[in-house]
N, CA, C and O atoms as a MOPAC input file, in Angstrom:
PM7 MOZYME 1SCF
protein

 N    115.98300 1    82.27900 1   123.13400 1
 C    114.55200 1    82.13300 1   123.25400 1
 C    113.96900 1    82.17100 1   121.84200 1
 O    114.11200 1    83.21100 1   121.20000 1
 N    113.42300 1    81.29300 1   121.38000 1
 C    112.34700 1    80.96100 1   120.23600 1
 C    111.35900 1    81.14300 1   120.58600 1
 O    110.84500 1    80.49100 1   121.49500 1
 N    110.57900 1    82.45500 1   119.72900 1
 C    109.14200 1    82.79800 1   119.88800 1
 C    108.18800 1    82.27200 1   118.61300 1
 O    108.53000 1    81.94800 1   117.47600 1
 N    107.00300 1    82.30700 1   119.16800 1
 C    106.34000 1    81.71000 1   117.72500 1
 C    106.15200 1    82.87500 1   116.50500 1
 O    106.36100 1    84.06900 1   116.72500 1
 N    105.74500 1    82.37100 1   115.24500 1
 C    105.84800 1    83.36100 1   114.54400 1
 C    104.69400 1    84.49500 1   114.76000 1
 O    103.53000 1    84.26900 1   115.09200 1
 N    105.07600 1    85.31900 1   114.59000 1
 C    103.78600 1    86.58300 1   114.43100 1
 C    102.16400 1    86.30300 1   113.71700 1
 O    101.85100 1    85.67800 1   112.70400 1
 N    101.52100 1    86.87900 1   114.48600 1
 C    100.15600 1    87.08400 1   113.70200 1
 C    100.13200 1    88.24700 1   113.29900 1
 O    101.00200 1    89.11700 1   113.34500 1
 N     98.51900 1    88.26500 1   112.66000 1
 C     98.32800 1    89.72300 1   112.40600 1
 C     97.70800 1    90.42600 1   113.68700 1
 O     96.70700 1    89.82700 1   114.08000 1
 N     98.00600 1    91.42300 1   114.35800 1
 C     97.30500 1    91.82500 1   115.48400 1
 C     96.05300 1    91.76500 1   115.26300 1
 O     95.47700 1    90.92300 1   115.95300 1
 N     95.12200 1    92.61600 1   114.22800 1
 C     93.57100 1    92.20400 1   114.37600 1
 C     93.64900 1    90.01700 1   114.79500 1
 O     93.22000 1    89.59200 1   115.86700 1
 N     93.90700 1    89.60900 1   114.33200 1
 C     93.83600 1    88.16400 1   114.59200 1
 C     93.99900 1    87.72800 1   116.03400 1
 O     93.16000 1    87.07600 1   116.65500 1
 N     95.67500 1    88.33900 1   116.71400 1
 C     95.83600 1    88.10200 1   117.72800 1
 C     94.80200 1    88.40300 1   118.90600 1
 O     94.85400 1    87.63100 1   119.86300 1
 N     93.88200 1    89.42200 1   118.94400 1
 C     93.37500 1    89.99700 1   119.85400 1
 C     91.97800 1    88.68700 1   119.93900 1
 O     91.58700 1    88.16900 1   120.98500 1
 N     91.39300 1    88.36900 1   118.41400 1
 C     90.24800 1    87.17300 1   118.15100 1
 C     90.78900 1    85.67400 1   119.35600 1
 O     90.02900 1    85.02300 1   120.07200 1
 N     92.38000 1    85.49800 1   119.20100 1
 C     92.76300 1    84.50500 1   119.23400 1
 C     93.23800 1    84.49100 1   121.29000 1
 O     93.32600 1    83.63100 1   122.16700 1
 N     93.40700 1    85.92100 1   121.19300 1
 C     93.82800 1    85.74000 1   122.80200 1
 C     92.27100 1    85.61000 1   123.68100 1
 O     92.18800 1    85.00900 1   124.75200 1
 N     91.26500 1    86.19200 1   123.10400 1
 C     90.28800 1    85.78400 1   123.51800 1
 C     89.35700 1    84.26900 1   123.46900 1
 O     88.47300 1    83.80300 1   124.18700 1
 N     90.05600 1    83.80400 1   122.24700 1
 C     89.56800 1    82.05500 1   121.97200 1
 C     90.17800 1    81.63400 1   123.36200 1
 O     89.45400 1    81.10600 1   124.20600 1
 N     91.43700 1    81.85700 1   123.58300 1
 C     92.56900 1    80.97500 1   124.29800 1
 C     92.14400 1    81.61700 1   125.60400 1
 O     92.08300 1    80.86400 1   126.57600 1
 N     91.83400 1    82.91900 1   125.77600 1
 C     91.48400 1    83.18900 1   127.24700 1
 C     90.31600 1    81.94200 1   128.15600 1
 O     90.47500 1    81.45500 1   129.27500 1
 N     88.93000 1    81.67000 1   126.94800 1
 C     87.72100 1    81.19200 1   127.00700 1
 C     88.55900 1    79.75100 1   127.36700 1
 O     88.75500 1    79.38000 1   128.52400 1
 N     88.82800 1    79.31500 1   126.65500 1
 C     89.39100 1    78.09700 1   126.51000 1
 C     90.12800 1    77.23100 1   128.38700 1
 O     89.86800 1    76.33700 1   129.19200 1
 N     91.23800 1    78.47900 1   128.09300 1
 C     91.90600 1    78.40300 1   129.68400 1
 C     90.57700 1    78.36200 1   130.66100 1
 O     90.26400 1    77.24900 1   131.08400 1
 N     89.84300 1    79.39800 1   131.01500 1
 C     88.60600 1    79.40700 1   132.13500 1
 C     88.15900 1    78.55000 1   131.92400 1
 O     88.56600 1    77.74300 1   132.76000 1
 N     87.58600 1    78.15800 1   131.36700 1
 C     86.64700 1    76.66800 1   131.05600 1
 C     87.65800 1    75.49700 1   131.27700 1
 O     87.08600 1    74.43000 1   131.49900 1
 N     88.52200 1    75.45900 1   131.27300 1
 C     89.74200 1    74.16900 1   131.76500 1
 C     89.62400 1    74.23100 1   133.51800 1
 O     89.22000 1    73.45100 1   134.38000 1
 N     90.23200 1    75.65400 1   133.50800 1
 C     89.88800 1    76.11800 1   134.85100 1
 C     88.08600 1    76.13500 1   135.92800 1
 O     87.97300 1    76.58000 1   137.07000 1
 N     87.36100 1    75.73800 1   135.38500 1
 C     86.40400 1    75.80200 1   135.70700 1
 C     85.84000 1    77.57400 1   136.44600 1
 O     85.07400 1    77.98900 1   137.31500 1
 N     86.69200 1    78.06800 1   135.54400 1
 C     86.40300 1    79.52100 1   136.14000 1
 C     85.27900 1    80.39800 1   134.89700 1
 O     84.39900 1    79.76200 1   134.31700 1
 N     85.48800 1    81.81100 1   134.66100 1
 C     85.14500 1    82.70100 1   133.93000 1
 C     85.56300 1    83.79500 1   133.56800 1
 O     85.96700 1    84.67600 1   134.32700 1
 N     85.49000 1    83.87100 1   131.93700 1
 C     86.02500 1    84.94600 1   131.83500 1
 C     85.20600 1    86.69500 1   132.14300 1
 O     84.34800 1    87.06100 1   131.34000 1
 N     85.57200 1    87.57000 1   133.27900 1
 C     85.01200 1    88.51500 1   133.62700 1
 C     84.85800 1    89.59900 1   132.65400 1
 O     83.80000 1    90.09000 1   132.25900 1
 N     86.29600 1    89.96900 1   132.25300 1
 C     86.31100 1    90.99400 1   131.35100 1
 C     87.26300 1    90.95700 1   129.93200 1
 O     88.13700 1    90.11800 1   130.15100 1
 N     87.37100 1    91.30500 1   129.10500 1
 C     88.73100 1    91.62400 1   128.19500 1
 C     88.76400 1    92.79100 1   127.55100 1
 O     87.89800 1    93.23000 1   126.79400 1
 N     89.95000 1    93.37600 1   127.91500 1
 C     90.03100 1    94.84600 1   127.29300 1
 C     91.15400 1    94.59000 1   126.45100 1
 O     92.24200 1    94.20700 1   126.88200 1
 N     90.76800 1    94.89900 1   124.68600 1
 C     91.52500 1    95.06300 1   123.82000 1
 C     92.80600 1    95.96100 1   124.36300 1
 O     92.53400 1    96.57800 1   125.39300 1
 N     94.51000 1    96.20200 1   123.73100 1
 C     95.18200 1    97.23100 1   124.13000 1
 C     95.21500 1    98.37000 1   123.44100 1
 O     95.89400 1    99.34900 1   123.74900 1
 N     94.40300 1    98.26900 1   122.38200 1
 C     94.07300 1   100.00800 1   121.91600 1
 C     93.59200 1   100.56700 1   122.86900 1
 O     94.13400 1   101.61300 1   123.22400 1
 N     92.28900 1   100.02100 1   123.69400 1
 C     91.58700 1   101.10200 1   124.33400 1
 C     92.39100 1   102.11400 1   125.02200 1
 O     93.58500 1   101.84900 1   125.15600 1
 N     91.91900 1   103.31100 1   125.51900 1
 C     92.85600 1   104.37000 1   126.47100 1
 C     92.08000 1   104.15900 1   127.88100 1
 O     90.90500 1   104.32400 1   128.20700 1
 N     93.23500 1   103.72300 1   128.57600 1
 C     93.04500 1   104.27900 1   129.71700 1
 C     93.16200 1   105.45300 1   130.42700 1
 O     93.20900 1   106.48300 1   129.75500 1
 N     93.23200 1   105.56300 1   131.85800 1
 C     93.31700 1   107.30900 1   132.12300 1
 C     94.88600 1   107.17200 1   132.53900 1
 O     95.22100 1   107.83400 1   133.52100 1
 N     95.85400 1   106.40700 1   131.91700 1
 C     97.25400 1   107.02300 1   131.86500 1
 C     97.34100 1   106.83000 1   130.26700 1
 O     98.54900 1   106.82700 1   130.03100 1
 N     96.79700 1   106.70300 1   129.33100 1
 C     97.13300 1   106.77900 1   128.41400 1
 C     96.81900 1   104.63800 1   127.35800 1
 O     95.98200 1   103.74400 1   127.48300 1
 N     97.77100 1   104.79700 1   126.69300 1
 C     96.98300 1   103.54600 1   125.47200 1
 C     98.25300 1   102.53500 1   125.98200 1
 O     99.46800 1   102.70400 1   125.88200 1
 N     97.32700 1   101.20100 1   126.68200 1
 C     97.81500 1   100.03700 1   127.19900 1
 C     98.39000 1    99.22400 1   125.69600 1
 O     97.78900 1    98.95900 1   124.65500 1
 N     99.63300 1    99.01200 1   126.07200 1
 C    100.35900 1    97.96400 1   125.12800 1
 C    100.29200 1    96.80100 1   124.97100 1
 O    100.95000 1    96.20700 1   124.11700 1
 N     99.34000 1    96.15300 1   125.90900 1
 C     98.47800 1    94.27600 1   126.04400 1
 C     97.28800 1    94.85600 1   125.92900 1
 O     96.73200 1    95.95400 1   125.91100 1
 N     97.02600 1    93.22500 1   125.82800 1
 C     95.33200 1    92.62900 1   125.72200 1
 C     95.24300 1    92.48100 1   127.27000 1
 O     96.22400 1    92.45000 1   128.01300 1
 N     94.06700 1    92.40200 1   127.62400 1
 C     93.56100 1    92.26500 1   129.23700 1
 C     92.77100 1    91.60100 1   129.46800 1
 O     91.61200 1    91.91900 1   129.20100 1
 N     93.12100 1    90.23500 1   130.14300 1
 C     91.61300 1    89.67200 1   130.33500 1
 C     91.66400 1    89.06700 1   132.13800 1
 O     92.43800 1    88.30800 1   132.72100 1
 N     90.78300 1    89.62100 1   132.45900 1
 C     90.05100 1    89.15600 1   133.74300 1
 C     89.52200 1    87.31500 1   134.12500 1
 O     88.52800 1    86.87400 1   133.54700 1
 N     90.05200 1    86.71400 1   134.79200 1
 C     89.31700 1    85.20000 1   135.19200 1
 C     89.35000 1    84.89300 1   136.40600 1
 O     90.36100 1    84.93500 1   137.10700 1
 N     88.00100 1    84.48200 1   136.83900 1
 C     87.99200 1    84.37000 1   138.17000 1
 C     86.94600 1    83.05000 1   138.54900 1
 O     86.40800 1    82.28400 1   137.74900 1
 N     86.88100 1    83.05500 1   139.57100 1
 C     85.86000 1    81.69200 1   139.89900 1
 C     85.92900 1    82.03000 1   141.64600 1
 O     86.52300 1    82.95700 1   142.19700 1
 N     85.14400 1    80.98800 1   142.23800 1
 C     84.49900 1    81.19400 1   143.62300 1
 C     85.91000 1    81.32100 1   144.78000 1
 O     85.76900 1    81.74900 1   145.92600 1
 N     86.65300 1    81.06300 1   144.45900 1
 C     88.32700 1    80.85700 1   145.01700 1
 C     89.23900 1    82.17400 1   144.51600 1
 O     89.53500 1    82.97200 1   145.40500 1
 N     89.56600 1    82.37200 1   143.55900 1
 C     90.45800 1    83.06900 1   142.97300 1
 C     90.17100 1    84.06400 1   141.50200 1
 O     89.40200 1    83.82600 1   140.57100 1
 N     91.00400 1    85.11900 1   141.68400 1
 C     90.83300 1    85.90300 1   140.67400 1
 C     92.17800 1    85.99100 1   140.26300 1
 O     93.06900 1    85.69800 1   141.05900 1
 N     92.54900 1    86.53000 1   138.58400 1
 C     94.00100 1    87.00500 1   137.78000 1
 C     93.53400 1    87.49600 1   136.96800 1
 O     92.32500 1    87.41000 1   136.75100 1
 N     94.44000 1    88.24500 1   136.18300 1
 C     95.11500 1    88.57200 1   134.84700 1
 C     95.60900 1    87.68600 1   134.14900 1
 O     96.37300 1    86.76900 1   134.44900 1
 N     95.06400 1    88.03600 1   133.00500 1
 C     96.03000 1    87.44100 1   131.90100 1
 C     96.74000 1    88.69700 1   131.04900 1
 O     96.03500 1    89.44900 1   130.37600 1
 N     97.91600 1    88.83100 1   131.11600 1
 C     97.86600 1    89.98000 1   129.82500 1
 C     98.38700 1    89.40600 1   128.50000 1
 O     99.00000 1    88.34700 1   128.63700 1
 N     98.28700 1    89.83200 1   127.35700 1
 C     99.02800 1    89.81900 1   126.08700 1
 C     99.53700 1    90.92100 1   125.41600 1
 O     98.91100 1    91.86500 1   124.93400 1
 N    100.76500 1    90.70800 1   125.42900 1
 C    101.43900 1    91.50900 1   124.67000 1
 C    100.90400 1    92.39900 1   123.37500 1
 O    101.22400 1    91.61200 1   122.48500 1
 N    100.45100 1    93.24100 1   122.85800 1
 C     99.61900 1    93.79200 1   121.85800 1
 C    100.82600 1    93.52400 1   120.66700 1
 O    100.39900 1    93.35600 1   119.52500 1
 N    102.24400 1    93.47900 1   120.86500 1
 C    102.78100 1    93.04400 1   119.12500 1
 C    103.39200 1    92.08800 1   119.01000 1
 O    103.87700 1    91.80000 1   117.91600 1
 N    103.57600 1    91.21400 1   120.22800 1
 C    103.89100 1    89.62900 1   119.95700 1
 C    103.61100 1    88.94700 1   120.54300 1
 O    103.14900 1    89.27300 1   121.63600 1
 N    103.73900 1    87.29300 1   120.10300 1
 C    102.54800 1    86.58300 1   120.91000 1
 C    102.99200 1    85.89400 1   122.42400 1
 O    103.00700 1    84.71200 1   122.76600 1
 N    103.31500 1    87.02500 1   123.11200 1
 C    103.57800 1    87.07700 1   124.51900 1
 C    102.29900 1    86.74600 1   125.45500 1
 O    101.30900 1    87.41000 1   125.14700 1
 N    102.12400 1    85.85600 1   126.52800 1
 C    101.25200 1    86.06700 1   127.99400 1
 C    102.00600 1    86.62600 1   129.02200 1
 O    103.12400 1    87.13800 1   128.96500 1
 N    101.27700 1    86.47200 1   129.94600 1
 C    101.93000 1    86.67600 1   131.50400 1
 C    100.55800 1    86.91900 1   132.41600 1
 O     99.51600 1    87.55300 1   132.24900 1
 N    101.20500 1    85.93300 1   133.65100 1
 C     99.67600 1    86.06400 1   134.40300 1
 C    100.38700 1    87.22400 1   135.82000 1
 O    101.55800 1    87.46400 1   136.11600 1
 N     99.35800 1    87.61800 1   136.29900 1
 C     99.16600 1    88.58900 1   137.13500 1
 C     97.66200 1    88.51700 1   138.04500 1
 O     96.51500 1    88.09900 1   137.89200 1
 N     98.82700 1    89.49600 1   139.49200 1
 C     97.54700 1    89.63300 1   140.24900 1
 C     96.27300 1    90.45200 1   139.64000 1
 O     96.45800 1    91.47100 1   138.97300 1
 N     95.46700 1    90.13700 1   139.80800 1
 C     93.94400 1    91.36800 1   139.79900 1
 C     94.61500 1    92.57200 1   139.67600 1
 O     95.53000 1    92.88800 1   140.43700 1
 N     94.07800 1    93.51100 1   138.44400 1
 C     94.47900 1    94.57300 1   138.41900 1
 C     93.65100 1    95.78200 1   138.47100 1
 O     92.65800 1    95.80200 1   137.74400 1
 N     93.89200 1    96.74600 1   139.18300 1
 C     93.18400 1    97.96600 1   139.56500 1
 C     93.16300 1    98.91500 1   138.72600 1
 O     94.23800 1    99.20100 1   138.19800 1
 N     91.90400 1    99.70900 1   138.33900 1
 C     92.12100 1   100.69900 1   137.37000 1
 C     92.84600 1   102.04400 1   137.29000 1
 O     92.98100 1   102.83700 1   136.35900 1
 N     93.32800 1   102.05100 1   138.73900 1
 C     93.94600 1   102.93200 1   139.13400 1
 C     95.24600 1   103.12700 1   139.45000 1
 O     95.81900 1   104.21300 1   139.54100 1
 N     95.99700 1   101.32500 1   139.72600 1
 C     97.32100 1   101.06100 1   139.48700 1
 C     98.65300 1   100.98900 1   138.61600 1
 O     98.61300 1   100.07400 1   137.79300 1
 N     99.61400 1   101.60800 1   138.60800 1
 C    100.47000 1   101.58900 1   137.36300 1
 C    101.56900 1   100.02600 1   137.28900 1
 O    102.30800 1    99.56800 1   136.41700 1
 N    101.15400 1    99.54500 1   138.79800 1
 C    101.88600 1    98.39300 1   139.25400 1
 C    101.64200 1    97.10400 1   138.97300 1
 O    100.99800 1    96.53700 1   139.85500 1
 N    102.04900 1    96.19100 1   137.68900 1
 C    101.75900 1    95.12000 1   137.71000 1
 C    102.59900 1    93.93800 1   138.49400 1
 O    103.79400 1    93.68000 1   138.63700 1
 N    101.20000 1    93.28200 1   138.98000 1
 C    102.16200 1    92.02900 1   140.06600 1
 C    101.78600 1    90.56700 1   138.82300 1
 O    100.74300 1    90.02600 1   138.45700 1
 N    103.42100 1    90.34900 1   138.45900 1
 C    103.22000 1    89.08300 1   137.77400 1
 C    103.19200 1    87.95400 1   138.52800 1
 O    104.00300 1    88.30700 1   139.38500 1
 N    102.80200 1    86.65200 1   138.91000 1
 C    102.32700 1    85.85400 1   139.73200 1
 C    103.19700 1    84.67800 1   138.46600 1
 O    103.30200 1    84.82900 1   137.24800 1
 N    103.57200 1    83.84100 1   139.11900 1
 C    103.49700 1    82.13800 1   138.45500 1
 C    102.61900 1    81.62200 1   139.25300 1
 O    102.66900 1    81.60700 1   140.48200 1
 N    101.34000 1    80.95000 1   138.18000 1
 C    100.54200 1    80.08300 1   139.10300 1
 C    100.09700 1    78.95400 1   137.99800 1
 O     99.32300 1    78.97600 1   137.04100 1
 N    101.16800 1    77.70200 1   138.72900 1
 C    100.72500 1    76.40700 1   138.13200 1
 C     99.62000 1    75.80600 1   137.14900 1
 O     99.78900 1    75.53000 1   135.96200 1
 N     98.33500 1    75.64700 1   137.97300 1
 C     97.48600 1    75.33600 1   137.19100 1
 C     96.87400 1    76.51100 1   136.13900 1
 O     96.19800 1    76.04200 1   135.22400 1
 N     97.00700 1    77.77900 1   136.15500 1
 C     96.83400 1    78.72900 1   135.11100 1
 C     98.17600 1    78.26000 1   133.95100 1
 O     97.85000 1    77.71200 1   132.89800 1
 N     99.06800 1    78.42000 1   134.13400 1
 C     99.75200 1    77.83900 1   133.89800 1
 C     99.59400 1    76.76500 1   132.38600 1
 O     99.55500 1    76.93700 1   131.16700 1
 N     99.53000 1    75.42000 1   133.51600 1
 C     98.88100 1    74.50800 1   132.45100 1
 C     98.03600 1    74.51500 1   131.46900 1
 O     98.11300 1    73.83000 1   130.44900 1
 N     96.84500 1    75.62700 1   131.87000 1
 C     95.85800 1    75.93700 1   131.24900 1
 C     96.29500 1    76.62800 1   129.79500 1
 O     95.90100 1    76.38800 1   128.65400 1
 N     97.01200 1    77.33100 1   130.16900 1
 C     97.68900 1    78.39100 1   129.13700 1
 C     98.99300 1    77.95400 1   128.19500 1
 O     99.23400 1    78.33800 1   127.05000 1
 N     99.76500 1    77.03200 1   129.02700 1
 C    100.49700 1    76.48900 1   128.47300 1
 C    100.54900 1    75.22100 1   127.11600 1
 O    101.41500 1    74.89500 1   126.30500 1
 N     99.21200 1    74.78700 1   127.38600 1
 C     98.76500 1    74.08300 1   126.11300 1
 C     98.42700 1    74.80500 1   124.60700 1
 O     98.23700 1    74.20700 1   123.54800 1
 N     98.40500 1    76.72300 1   124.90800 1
 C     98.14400 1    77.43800 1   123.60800 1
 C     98.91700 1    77.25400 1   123.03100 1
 O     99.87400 1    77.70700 1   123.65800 1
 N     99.43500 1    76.64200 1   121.68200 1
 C    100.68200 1    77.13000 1   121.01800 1
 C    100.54900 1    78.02900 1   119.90700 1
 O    101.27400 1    77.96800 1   118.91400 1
 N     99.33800 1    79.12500 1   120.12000 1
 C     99.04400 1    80.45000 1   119.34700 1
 C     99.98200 1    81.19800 1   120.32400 1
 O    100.26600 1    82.24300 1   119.73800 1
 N    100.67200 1    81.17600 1   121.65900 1
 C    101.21400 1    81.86300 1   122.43600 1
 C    102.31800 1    81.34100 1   123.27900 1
 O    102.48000 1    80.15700 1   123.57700 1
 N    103.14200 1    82.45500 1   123.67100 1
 C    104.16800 1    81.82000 1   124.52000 1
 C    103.92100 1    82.56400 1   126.09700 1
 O    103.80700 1    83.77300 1   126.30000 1
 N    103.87900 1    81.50900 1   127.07700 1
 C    103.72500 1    82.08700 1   128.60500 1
 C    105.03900 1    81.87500 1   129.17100 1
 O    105.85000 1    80.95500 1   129.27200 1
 N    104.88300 1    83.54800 1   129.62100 1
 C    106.35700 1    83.93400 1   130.15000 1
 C    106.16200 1    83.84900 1   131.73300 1
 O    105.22700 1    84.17700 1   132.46300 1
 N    107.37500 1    83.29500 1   131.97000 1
 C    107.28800 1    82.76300 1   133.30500 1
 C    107.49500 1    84.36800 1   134.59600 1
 O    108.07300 1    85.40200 1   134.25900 1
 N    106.99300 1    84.18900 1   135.70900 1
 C    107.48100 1    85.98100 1   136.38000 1
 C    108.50000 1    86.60800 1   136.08700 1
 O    108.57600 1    87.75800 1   135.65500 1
 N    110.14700 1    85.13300 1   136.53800 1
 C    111.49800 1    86.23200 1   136.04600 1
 C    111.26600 1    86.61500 1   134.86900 1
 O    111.64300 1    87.76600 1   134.64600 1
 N    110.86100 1    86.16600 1   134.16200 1
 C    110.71000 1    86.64300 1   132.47600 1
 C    110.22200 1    88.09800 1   132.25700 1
 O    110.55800 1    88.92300 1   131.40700 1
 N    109.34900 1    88.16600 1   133.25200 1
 C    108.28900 1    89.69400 1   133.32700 1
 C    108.80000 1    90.88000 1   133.88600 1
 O    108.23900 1    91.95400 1   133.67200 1
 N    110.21400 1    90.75400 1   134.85900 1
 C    110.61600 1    91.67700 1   135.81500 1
 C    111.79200 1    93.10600 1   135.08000 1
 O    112.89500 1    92.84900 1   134.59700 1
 N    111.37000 1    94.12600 1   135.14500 1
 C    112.26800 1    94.80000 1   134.37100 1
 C    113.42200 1    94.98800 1   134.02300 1
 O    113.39700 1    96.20500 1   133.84000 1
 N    114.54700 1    94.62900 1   133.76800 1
 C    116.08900 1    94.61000 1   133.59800 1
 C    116.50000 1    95.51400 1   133.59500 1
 O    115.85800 1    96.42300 1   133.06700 1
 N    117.89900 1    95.81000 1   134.22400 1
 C    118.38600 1    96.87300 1   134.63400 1
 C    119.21700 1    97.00700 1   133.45600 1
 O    119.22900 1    96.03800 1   132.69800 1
 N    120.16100 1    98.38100 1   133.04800 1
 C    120.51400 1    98.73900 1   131.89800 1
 C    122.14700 1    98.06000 1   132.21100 1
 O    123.01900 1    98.12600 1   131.34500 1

């Protein structure tokens, strides 16, 4: 697997939000929310970027990796859940797949590996 080269994280976080905007507006959706991964949550300091998109049909996740230039889409996530559901969904997908500031990892890609 060939990843793209690194940014600087202050950059990445500017850039996952260009590319979030970008995707919704392809999508004819919106972007709801984005939570940098410094912030703390109440289990402690998230290791992605977070962004919320939704429209009159459907809602997801986007996350990004906070130290490389990783995606992955996911169901709607709860503030109270430790459980992420990674989803493959086509036309997000496409949307996202045209960034080449980023690489979108497909679900098997997302699922934890056993030792």
């Amino acid at each position: 697997m060939v990843l793209p080269g690194p940014a600087v994280a202050s950059d990445r976080s500017q850039e996952f939000k260009r590319v979030c905007y970008e995707a919704a507006r392809h999508l004819g959706s919106k972007v709801i929310e984005i939570t940098p991964h410094r912030d703390i949550s109440r289990y402690g300091i998230t290791s992605y970027h977070k962004a919320t998109i939704a429209n009159a049909r459907r809602r997801f996740a986007v996350l990004c990796y906070g130290h490389l230039p990783l995606l992955a889409i996911a169901a709607p996530l709860t503030e109270n859940s430790l459980v992420i559901d990674f989803i493959d969904d086509p036309s997000a997908s496409a949307a996202f797949g045209s960034q080449s500031a980023f690489r979108l990892l497909a679900r098997d890609n997302c699922k934890p590996r056993s030792r």
